[in-house]
ROVEXDO-89431 format. One record per residue: residue in one letter; x, y, z of N, C-alpha, C, O in turn. Coordinates in Angstrom, 2 decimals. Example, Ala and Ser with C-alpha at 12.3 -4.5 7.8 and 13.67 -1.06 7.14 Angstrom:
<sites>
A, 13.19, -5.69, 7.80, 12.30, -4.50, 7.80, 13.20, -3.30, 7.80, 14.24, -3.32, 8.46
S, 12.85, -2.25, 7.08, 13.67, -1.06, 7.14, 12.90, 0.03, 7.87, 13.41, 1.14, 8.04
</sites>
This chain:
<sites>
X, 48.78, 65.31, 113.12, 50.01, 65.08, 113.84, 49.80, 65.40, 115.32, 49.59, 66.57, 115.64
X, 49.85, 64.17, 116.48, 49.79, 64.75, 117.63, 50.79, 65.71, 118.39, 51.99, 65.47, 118.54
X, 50.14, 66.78, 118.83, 51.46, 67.65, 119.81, 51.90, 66.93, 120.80, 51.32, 65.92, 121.18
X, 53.26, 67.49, 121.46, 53.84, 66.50, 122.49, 53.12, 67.45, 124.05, 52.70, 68.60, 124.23
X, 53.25, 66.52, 124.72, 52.33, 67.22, 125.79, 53.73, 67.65, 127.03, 54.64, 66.87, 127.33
X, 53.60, 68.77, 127.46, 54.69, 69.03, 128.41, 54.07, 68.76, 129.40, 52.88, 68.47, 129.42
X, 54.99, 68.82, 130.59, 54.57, 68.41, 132.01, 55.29, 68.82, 133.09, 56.29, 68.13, 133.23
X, 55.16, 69.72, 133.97, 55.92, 70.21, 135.17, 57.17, 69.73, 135.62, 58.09, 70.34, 136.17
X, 57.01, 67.78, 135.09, 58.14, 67.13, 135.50, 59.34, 67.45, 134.12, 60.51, 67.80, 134.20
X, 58.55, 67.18, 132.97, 59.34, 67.66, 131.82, 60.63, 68.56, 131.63, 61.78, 68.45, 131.23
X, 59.49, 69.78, 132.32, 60.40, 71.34, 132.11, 61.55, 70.75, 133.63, 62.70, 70.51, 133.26
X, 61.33, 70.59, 134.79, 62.02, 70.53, 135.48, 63.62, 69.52, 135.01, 64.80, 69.75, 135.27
X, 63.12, 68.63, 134.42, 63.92, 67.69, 133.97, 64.84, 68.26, 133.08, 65.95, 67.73, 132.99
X, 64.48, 69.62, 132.15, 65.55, 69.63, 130.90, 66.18, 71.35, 131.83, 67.02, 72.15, 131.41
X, 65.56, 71.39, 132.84, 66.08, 73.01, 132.75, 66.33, 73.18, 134.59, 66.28, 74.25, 135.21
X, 66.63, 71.69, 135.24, 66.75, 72.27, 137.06, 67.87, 72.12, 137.13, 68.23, 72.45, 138.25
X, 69.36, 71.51, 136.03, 70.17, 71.68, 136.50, 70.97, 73.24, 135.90, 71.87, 73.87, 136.44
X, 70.56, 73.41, 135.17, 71.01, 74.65, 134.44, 70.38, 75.86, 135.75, 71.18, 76.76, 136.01
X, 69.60, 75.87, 136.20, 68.83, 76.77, 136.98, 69.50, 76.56, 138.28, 69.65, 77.60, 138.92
X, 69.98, 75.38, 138.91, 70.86, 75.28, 140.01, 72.52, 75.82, 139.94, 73.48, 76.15, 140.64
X, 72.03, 75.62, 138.40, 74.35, 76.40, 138.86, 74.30, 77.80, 138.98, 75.22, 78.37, 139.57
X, 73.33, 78.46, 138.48, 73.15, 79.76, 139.02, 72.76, 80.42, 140.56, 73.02, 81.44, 141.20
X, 72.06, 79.33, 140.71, 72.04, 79.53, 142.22, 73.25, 79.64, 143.47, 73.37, 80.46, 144.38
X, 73.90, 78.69, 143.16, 75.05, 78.57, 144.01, 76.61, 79.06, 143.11, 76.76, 78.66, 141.96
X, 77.57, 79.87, 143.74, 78.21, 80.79, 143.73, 79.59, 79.09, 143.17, 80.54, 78.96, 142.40
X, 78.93, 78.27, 144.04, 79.98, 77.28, 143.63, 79.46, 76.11, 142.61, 80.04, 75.03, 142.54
X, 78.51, 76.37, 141.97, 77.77, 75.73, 141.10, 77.70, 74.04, 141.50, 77.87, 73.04, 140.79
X, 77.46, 74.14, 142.48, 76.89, 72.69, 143.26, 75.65, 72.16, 143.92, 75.44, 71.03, 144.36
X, 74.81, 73.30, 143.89, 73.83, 73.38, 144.39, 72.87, 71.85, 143.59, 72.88, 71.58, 142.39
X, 72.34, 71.29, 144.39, 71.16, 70.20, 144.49, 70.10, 70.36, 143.30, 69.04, 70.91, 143.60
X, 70.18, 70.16, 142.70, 69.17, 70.68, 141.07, 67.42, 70.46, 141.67, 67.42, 69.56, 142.51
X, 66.49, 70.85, 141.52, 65.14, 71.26, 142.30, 64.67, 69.72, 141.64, 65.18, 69.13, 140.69
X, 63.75, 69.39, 142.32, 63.11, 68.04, 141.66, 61.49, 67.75, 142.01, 60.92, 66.66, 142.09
X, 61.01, 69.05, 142.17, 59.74, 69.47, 142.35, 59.07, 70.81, 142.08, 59.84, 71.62, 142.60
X, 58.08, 71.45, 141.55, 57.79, 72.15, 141.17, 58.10, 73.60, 142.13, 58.63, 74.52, 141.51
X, 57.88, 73.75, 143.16, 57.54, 74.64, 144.51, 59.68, 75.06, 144.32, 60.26, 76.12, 144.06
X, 60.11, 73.90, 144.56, 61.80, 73.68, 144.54, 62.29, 74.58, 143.19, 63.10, 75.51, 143.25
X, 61.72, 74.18, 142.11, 62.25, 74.66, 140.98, 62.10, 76.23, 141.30, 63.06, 76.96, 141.57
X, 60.42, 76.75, 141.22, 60.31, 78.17, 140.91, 61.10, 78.31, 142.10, 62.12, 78.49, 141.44
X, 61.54, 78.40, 143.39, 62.44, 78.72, 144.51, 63.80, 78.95, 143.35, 64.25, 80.02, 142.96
X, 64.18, 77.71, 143.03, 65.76, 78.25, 142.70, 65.48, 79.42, 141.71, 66.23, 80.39, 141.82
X, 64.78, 79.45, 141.03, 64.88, 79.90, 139.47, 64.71, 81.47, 140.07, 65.52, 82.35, 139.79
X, 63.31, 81.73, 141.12, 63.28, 82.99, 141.41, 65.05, 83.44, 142.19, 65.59, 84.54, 142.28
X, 65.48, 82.25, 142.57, 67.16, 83.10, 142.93, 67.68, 83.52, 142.02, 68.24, 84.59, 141.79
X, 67.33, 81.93, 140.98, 69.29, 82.27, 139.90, 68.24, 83.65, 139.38, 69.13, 84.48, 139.54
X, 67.27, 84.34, 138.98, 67.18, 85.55, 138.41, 67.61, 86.76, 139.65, 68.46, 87.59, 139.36
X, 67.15, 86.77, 140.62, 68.20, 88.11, 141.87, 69.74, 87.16, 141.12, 70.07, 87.77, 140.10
X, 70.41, 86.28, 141.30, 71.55, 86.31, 140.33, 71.80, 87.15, 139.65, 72.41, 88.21, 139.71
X, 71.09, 86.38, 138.73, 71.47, 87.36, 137.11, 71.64, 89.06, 136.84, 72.39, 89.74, 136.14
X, 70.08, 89.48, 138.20, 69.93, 90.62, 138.08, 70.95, 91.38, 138.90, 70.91, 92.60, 138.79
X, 72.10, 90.72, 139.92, 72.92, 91.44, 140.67, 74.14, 91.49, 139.67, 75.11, 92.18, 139.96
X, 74.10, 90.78, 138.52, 75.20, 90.78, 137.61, 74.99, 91.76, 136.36, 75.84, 91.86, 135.47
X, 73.47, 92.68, 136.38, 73.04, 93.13, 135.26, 72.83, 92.34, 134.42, 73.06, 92.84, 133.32
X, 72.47, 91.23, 134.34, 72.05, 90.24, 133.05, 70.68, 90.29, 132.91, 70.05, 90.56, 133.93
X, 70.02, 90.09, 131.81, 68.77, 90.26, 131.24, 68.20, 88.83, 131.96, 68.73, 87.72, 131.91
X, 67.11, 89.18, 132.56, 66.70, 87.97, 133.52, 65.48, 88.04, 133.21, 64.77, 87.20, 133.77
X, 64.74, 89.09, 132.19, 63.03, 89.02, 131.69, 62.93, 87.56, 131.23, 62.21, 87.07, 132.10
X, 63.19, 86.70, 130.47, 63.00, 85.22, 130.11, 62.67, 84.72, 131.39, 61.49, 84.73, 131.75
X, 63.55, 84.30, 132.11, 63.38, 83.04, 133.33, 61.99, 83.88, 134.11, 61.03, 83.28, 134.59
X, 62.16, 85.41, 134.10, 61.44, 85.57, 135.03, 59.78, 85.59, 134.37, 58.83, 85.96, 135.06
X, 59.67, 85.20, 133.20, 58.33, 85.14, 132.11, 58.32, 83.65, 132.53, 57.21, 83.12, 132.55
X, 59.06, 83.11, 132.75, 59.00, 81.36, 133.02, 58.37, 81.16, 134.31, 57.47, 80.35, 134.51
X, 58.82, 81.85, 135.07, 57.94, 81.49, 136.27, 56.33, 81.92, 136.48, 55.41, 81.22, 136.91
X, 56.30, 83.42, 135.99, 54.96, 83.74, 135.86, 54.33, 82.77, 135.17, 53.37, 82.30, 135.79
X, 54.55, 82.21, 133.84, 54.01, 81.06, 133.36, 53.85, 79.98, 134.00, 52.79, 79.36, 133.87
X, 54.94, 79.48, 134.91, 54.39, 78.41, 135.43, 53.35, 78.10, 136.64, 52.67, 77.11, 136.88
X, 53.54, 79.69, 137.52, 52.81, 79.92, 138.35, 51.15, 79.69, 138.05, 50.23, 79.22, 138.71
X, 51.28, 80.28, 136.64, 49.63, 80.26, 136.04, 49.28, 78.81, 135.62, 48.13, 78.40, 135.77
X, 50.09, 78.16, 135.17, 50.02, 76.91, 134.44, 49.19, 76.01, 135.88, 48.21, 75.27, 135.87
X, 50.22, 76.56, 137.19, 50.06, 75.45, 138.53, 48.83, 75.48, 138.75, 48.33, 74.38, 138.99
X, 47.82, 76.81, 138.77, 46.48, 77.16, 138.76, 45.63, 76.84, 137.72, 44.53, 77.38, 137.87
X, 45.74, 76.15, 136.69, 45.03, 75.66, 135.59, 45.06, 74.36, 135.34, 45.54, 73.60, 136.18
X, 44.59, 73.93, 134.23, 44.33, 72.56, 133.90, 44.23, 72.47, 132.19, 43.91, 73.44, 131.50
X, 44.46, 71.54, 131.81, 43.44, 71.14, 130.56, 44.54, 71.72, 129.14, 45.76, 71.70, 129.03
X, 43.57, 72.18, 128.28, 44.28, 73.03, 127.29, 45.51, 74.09, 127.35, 46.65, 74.17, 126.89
X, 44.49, 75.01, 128.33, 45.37, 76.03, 128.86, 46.62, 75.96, 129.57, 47.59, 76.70, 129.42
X, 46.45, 74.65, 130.64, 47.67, 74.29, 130.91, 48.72, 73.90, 130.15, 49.79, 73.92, 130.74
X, 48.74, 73.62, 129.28, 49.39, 73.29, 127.89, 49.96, 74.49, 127.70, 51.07, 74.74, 128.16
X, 49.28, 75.34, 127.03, 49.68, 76.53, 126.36, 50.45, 77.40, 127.68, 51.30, 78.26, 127.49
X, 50.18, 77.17, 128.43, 51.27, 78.37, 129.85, 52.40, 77.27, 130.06, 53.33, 77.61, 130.80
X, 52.45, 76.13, 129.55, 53.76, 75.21, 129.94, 54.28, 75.74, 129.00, 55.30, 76.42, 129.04
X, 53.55, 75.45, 127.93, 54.49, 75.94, 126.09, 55.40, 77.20, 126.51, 56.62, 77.29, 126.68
X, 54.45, 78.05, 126.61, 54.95, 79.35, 127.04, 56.24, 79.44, 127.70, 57.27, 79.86, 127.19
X, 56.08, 78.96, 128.99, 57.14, 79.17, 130.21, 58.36, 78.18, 129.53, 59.42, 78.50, 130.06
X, 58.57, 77.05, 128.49, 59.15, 76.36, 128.11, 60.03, 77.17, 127.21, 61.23, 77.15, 127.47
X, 59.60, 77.87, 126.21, 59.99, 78.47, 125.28, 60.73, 79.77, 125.72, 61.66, 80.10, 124.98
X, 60.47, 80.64, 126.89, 61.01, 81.05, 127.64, 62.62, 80.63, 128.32, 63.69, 81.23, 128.15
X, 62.39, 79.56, 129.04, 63.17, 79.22, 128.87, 64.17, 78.37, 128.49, 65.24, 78.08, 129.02
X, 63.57, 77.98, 127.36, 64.86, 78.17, 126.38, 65.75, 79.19, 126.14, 66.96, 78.96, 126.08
X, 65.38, 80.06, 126.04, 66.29, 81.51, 125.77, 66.63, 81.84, 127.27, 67.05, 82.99, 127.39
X, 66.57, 81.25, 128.24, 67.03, 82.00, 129.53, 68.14, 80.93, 129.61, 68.84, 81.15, 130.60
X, 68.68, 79.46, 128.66, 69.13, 78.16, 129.44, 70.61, 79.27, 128.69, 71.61, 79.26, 129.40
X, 70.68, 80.00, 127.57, 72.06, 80.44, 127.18, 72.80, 81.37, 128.04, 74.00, 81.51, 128.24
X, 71.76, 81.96, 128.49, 71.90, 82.86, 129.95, 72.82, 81.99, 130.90, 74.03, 81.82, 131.00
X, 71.89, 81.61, 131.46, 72.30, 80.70, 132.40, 73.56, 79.59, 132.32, 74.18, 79.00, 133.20
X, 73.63, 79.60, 131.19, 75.17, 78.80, 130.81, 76.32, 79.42, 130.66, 77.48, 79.05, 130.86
X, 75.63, 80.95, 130.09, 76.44, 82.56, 130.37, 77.11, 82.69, 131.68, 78.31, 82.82, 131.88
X, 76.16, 82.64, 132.52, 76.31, 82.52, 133.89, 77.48, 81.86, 134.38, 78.51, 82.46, 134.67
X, 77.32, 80.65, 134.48, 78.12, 79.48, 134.84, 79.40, 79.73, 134.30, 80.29, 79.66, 135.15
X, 79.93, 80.10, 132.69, 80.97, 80.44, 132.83, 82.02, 81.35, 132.97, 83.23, 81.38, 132.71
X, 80.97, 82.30, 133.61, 81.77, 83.63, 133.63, 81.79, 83.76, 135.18, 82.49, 84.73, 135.47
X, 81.41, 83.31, 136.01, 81.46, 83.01, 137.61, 81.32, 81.90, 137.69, 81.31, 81.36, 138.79
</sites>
């Protein structure tokens, strides 16, 4: 059975608008549509989260992952996308946390 292959554009695609309403106070902010853009918002919406006391270890395991992923290739790159993906997943309930409680 082939695995599905993730891709920088992937993760950005299922998780920059969820990561932009945290950013902006008025949840309008421009959703990231490049890698450099994404980890930018994401390292905000977590100072977010963390000025609200919210558990922000997920998103912030997502970026370390992707940071490593940006420096790799091949297999490994795979497995640090997996990673940072699965991550956040569990940071997108957060972040939807977020949105409706501010």
């Amino acid at each position: 059975m082939p695995t599905k292959t993730i891709t920088f554009e992937s993760i950005i695609d299922r998780y920059a608008k969820a990561v932009a309403v945290v950013v902006d106070e008025d949840h309008d902010a421009t959703p990231a549509t490049n890698l450099d853009a994404f980890l930018g918002q994401l390292q905000d919406a977590i100072e977010s989260l963390d000025q609200c006391h919210m558990d922000s270890d997920d998103a912030d395991s997502a970026v370390t992952y992707l940071i490593d992923a940006r420096d790799s290739g091949g297999a490994e790159q795979q497995i640090l996308l997996a990673k940072a993906e699965q991550h956040l997943v569990r940071a997108r309930d957060l972040f939807d946390d977020y949105a409706t409680a501010f």
